[in-house]
N, C-alpha and C positions, 0 to 999 in steps of 0.2 A: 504494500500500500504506500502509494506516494505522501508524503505531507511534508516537503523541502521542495523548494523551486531556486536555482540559479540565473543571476540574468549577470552578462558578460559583454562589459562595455571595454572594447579594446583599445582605446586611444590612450597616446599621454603625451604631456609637452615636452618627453625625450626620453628617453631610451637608457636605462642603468645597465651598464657595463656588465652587471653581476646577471641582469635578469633572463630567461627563458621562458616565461610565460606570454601568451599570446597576445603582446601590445604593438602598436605601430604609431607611428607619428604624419601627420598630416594637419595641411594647415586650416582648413576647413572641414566643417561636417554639416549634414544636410540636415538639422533634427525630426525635420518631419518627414525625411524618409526613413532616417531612424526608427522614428516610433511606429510608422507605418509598421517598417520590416519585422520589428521584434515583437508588436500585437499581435501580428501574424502569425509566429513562429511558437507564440506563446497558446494561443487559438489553435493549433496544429498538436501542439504537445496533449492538452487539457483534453482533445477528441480523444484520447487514445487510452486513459486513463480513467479507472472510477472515481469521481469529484471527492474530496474529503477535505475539511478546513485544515490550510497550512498552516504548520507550526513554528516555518521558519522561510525568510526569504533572502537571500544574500545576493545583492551586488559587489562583484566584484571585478577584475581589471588586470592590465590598464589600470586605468585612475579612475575610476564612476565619479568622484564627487567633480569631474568635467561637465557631464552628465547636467542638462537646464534640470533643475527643480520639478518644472511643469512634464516633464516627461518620465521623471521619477514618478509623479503624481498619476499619471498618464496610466503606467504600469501596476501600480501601486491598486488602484482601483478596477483596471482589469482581473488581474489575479482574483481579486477578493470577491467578483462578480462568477469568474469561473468555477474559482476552487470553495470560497470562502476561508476565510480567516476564524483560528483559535481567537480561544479569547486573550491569550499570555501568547501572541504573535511575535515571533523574535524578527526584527526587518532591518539588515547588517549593512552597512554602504561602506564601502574601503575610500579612505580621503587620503590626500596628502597634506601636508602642514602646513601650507605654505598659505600665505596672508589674503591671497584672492577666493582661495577655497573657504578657507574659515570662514568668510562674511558669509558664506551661503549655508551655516548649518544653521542657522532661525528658521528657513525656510525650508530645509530637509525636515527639520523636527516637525513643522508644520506639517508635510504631505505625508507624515507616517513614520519617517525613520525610528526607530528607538535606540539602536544601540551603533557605534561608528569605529569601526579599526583606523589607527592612523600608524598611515606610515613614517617612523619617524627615524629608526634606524639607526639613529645615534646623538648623542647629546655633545657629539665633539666637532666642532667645525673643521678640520685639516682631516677626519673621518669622513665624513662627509660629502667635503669634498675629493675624495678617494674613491667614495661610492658612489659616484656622479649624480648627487639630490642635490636639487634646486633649491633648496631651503636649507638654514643657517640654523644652528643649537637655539639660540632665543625665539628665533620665528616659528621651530619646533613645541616649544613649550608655554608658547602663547596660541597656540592653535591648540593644544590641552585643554589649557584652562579654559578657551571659548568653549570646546565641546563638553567638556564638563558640566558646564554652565545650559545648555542647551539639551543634551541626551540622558537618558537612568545610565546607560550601562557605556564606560568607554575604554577598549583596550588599543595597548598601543604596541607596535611592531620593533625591533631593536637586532641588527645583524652582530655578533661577537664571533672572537675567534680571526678577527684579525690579522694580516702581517704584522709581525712583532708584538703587537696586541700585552705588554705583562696583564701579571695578575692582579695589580695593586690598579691599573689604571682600568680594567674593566670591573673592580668590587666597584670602585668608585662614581663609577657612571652607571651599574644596573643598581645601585643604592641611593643614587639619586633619581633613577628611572620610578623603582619604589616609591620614594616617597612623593612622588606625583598624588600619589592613591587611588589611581585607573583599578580598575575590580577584575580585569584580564590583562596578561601580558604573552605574546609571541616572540619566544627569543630564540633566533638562529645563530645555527656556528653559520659561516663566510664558506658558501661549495662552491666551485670553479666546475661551473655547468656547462656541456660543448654546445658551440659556436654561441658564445657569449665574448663580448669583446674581452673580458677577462683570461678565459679561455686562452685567446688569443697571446694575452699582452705575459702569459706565466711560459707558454711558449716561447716568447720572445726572451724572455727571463728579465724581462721589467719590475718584475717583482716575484717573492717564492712565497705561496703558498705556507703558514701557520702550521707548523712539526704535529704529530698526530699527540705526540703525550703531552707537552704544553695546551693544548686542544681539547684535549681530557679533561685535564686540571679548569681549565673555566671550565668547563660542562657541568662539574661536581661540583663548585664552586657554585655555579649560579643554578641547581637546584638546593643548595644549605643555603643562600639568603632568600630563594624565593619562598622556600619552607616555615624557614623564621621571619617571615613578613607574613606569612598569613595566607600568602597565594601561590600555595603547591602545586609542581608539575600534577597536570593530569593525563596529558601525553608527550611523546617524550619532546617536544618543543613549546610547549603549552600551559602556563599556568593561570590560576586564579581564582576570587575566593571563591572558598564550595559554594555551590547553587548558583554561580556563575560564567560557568563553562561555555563555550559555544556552542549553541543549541544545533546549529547549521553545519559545523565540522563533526558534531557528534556522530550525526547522521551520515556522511563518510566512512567516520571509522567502526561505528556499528552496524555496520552494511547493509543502511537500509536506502529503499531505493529515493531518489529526490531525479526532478529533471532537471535538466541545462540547455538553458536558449541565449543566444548572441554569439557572436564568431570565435569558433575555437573551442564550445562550450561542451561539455561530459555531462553523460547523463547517464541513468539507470530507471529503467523502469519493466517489471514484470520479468525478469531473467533476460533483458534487452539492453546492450552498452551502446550509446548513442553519442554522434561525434558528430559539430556543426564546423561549415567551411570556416578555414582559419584569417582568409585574407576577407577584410570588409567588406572589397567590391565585391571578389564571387559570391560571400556572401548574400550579398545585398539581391545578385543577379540570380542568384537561385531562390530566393523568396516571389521575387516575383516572374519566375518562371515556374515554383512547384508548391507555394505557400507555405515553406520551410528550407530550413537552411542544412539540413544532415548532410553529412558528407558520406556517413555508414553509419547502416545499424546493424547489430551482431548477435546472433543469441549468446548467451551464455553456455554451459555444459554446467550441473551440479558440480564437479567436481574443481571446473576453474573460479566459480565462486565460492564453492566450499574453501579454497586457497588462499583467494580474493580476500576474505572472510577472518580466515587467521591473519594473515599478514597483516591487514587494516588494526584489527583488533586489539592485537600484543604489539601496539604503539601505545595502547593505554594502561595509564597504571592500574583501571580494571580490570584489566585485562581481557579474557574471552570465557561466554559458557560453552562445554565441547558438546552438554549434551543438547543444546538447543541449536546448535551447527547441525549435528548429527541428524536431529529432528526435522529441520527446513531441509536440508539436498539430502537425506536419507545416505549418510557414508556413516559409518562406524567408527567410533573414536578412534580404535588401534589403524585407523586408515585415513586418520584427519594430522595423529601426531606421532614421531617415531616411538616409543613408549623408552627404550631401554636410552635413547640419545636425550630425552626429558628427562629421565630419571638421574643423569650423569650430572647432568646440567643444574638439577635441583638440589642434589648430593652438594656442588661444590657452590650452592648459594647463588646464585645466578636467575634462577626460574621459581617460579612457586606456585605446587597444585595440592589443589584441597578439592577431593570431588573431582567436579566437572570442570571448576573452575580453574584456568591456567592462567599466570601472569609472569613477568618479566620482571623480577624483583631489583630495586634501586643501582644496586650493583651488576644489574646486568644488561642495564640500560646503555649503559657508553659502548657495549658489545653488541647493542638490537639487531645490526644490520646480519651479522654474522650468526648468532644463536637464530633469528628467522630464519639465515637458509640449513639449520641442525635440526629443528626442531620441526617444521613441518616436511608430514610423510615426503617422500621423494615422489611416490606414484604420483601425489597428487600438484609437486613444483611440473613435475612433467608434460602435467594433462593439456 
């Protein structure tokens, strides 16, 4: 059952060095072919699903808070005429910090928004400017405070793990990111993603990439003060206070289905992975040639979801239930996880199951990527 919708505004006034996600930059946009294309496409999704009040809606990007007000509003109102809306609606808009966008959350608040991600990424100007943002540490933390002041719920974004990066100079800057008192925070180590101008420029050896054990050391570092503030990892890049998670990423990592509409966007719905054209114009040209923007849609197999399913899952410190996996795609536990490569794993403190219940215990979070590929069956990495 769907009750997440994604809308995927892909523009920004420039291109970060580090990013891979589906933005582009242009100097104009046509809004009311915009909003034309993505009713559409939203209208398109909603046929194909049984209507339930959504519990979560997230804009995301690119940079949405580019994105007029009035077409947020636009959107905003369609959904809730399609799907209808819970009555504790979570409705996420990703901004950037930067002093023209801020004027505009009086009037996001107004068409709906309630809670707002900002990207702020650092609180150090020569950072900063390293990670090619347009906004300056103070115009960062005055675009806080305005959203503060405007939204319930506001988390905000921070890259660490650095070149050179010590450990004295990132307590200091996620301790003052703290004491903001945002009720979420998203903290990344710095990945050198392919064909990212980064990519590129570590190629060139313009700069080296942050050693893996120094790397570690802030990782465990910045879950002990996010712990002792109050806003504990809940997955493993994610903190914040209990009962204030994201409702929208939850849904991700609990593999449940949500759709995605706008360029580039992911979706799932009914044991179907759904993928819209990434470039805007094709985009734009396949809406109005098919009244949707997919580029593929794919079924799933029980078994690639049951996979799907673990990996998403034990990124969270709840980890996963095996018997309710087992239950949806009908595979058997001893065919979901290796039993004797868990059991090794949980012996030396790393893993931890009770029951049905399996999690990734504190210490074996800096290892996730790795115990993922020990810990689920091999049949089913295969499938």
């Amino acid at each position: 059952m769907v009750d997440a919708l994604y809308i995927h505004w892909p523009f920004c006034l420039a291109k970060c060095p580090y990013c891979d996600f589906n933005s582009h930059v242009r100097e104009r946009t046509d809004t009311s072919a915009w909003e034309a294309a993505l009713l559409a496409d939203l209208r398109h999704e909603a046929g194909l699903v049984e209507a339930r009040p959504l519990r979560s809606v997230f804009f995301g990007g690119g940079t949405p808070s580019l994105m007029p007000p009035s077409l947020v509003a636009a959107l905003l109102r369609e959904a809730e005429a399609l799907f209808g809306f819970a009555d504790d609606v979570e409705v996420t808009l990703e901004a950037n910090p930067s002093s023209v966008e801020a004027e505009k959350f009086a009037d996001l608040a107004a068409v709906g928004i309630n809670r707002v991600s900002l990207g702020v990424q650092s609180l150090d100007d020569a950072a900063l400017r390293f990670l090619g943002r347009l906004h300056g540490a103070e115009e960062a933390l005055q675009a806080v405070e305005i959203a503060q002041s405007h939204f319930a719920r506001v988390s905000i974004d921070l890259i660490y793990a650095r070149p050179d990066q010590a450990e004295d100079a990132w307590s200091d800057e996620l301790a003052r990111a703290l004491a903001l008192g945002t009720d979420h925070l998203s903290l990344y180590q710095l990945t050198i993603e392919p064909n990212t101008r980064f990519a590129t420029d570590v190629r060139r050896r313009l700069f080296d990439p942050l050693a893996d054990d120094p790397a570690a050391d802030l990782f465990a570092l910045t879950r002990q003060m996010t712990a002792a503030a109050g806003r504990p990892a809940y997955e493993i890049s994610n903190h914040a206070v209990p009962g204030q998670e994201s409702r929208h990423n939850l849904a991700y990592w609990r593999y449940r289905d949500y759709l995605g509409i706008g360029p580039g966007a992911h979706g799932r719905r009914g044991g179907v992975a759904t993928t819209r054209l990434k470039k805007p114009e094709n985009y734009l040209a396949r809406i109005a040639e098919s009244g949707h923007g997919i580029a593929e849609e794919r079924t799933l197999g029980h078994r690639e979801q049951a996979a799907e399913a673990l990996l998403m899952g034990l990124r969270l410190t709840e980890g996963i239930d095996l018997g309710a996996i087992e239950t949806r795609f009908g595979i058997r536990h001893d065919h979901l996880v290796d039993a004797d490569r868990t059991r090794r794993y949980a012996d030396a403190g790393l893993v931890w199951r009770d029951g049905d219940r399996l999690s990734v215990t504190e210490a074996g979070m800096p290892l996730l990527d790795a115990l993922l590929g020990e810990i689920v069956a091999d049949e089913l990495v295969a499938a």
